[in-house]
N, C-alpha and C positions, 0 to 999 in steps of 0.2 A: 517791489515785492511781487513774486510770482505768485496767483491765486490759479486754481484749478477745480474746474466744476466737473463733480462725479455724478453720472447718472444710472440709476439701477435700473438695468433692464433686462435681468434674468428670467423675468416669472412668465410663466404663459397664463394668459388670463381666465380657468375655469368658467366664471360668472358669463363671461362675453362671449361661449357659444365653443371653446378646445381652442380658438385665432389666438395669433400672437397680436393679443391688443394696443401692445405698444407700435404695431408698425402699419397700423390701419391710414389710412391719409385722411385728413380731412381738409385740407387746406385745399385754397382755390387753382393751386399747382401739382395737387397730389401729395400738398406736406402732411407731415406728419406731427403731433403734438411734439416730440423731441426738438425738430427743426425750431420752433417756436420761442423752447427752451436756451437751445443754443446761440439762437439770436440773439436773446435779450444777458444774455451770459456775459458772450462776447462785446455788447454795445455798452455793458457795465462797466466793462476791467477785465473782466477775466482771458485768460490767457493757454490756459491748459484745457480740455475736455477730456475725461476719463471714461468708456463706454465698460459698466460692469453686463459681462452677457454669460451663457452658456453654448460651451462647446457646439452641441447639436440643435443650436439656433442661429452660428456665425453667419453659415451663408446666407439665410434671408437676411439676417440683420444687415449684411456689408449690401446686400443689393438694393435694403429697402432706405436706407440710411448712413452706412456707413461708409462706404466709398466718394459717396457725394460729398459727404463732410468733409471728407479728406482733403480734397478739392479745394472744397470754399477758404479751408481750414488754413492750408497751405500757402495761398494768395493772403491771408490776414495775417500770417504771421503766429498762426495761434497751434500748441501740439495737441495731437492725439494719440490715445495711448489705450489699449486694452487689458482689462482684465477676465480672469473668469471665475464665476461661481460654479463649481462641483459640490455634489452631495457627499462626494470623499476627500475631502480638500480638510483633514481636522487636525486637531492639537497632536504633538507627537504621543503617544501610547493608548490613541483612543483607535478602535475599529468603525468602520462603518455598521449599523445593523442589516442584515440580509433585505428585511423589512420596511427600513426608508424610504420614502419611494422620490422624495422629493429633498432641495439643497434645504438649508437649517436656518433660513429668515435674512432680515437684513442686517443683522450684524456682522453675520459670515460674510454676506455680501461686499461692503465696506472695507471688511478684512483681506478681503485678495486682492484688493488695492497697496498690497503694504511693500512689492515690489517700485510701485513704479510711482507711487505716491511723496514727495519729502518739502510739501509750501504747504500751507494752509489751504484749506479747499472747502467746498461749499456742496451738501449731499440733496439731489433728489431721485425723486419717482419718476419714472420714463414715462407712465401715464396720465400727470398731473402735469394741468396749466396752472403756472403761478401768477403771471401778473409781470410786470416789467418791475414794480414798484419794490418787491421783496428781494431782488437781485444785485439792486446800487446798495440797497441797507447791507446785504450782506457782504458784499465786496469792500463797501465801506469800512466794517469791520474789521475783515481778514486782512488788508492791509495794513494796518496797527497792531498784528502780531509780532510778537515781540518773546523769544525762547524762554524769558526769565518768567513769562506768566503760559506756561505750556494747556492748563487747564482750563484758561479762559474764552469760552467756547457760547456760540451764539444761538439764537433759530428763529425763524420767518413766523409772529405768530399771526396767527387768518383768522378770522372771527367766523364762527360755528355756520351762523347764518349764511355766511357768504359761500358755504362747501359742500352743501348740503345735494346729493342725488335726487332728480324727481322721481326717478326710475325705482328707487328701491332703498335698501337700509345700507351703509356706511359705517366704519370703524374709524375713529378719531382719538387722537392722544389730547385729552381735557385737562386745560392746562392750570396748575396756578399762580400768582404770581405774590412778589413783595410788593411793598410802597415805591421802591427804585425801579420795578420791571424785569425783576431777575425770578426765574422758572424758580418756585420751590419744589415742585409735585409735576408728573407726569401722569395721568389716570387711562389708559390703553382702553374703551371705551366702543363696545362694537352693539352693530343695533339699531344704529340712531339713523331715524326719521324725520322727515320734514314733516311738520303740522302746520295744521293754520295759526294754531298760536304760538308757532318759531320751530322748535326743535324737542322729541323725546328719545327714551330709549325704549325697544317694542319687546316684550319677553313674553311668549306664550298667548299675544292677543292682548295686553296689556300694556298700557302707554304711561312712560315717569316723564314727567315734562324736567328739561335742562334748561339751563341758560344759554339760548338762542344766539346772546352777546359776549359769551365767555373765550376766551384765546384756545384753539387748535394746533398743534402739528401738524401739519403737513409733510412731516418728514422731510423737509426742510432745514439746514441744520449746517453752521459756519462751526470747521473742526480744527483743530492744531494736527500737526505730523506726531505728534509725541501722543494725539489721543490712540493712534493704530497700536502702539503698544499696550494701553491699556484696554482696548479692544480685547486684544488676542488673550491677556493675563484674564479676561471677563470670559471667553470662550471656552479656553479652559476650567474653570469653575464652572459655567452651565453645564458642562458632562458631570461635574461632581455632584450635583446636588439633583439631578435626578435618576431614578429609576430606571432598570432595563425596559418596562412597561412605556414609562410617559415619555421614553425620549427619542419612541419611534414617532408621534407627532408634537413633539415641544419643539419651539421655536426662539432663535437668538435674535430676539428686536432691538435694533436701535435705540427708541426710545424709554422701553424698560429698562436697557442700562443704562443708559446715561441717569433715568429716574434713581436708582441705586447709586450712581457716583452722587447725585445731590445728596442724598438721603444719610450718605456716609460721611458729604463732607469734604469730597476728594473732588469736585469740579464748579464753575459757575458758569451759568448758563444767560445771557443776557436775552431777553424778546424783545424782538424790532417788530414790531406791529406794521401788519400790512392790510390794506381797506382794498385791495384787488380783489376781485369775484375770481373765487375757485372753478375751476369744474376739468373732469376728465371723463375718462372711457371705462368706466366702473362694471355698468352693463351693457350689451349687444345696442338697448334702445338709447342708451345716451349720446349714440354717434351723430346722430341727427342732430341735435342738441348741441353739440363742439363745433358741427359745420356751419352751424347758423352763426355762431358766435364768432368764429374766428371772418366768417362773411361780412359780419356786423364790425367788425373793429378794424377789418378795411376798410369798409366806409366810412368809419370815423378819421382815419387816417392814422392810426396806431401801429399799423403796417404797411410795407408797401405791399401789390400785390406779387410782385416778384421779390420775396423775404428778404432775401440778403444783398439787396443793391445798394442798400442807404449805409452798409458798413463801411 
């Protein structure tokens, strides 16, 4: 079974200073958190790598990353494949508004994958370290797809604690679950802070303490081929239900749909619980903080220092 990891890596990171923060290095080579990615991708199973970018970000991307992959890629045996997010990339009879200024979230994201996409495939953040441990569970999964259950769909969940920015406050999809470990709820969750007594959410100066030990998104997320079409039928109904006003800054998330396909009925969502320490390039100051770490897990021997020799 062919599996194929999508990585999003359109967005240029405001918070981190105008840089495109997905392509900063930090690794003892110059790598970069992707490379990281792709390693532990490819030392799962996985077979395909999908780079979601934008146009007028290609040529850093191929300089900082993407040619090199090609490379490695090519010697493993493994494809690569491009897509792109545009801000005018929409449903047929919808216009752009003048006033947009930016692409329409990560669903659309996902969605321009729908050329070049047709195995099960497994979706992250270009700026999140996941852990090697959430990559076999989801690989795991994706190959036991199976057409006749198109809807049966997974996600990496990370415990709160373990994701937490020292830097600053964090958006988190707060997860719930049943007795079996299957997502009932998705709560889209922005705000949240480290405390000394685990985790709040901060409004106006004002701290609501959460459950510290509760399951997160990471946007993270094992999909069927058959969910891109329900993507797209989801795309189109986000232009319908909002206003000329809200829908120059509304956004098409990943995880608030798929929270609506549970909601309705029309998807199951399983969590493979992952006990990996999170961390990425959220802000400018947490770069410091990713080099030390990925320092430290060479030392450990989690890596080699030269990334991709032990493939």
């Amino acid at each position: 079974m062919k599996t194929a990891l999508v990585i999003m890596a359109a967005g240029i990171g405001s918070r981190f200073g105008g840089g495109i923060k997905q392509l900063a290095p930090v690794g003892m080579n110059g790598e970069i958190i992707m490379d990281y990615s792709i390693h532990d991708a490819i030392a799962a199973g996985f077979d395909k790598i999908v780079f979601i970018i934008r146009k007028d970000i290609e040529e850093a991307f191929r300089e900082a990353i993407g040619d090199r992959i090609e490379k490695i890629c090519g010697k493993l045996g493994v494809e690569i494949a491009y897509a792109y997010q545009e801000r005018e990339n929409l449903p047929k009879g919808v216009s752009c508004p003048a006033e947009r200024t930016k692409p329409w979230g990560t669903g659309q994201a996902v969605l321009a994958c729908r050329n070049v996409l047709h195995e099960p495939f497994a979706v992250i953040n270009a700026d999140d370290y996941y852990g090697k441990e959430a990559f076999v569970k989801l690989h795991d999964f994706l190959i036991q797809y199976s057409p006749e259950k198109p809807h049966a769909f997974c996600m990496a969940g990370f415990i709160l604690k373990n994701t937490l920015s020292e830097n600053g406050a964090v958006t988190r999809g707060i997860c719930e679950t049943d007795e079996k470990e299957y997502l009932t709820a998705v709560h889209e969750t922005s705000n949240i802070v480290k405390t000394a007594e685990g985790a709040a959410v901060e409004t106006d100066g004002v701290r609501i303490p959460v459950d510290a030990d509760s399951y997160v998104s990471m946007n993270m997320w094992g999909l069927t081929p058959e969910f891109l079409e329900m993507l797209e039928r989801g795309f189109e109904e986000f232009f319908k239900k909002h206003n000329e006003k809200d829908i120059l800054k509304a956004e098409y998330l990943l995880p608030i749909y798929i929270d609506e396909l549970l909601q309705k009925g029309q998807a199951s969502v399983r969590v493979l619980e992952s006990n990996d320490k999170w961390f990425g390039v959220t802000y400018k100051e947490d770069k410091e903080f990713v080099v030390k770490s990925f320092e430290q897990l060479i030392k450990n021997g989690v890596y080699k220092e030269k990334l991709f020799e032990d493939l």
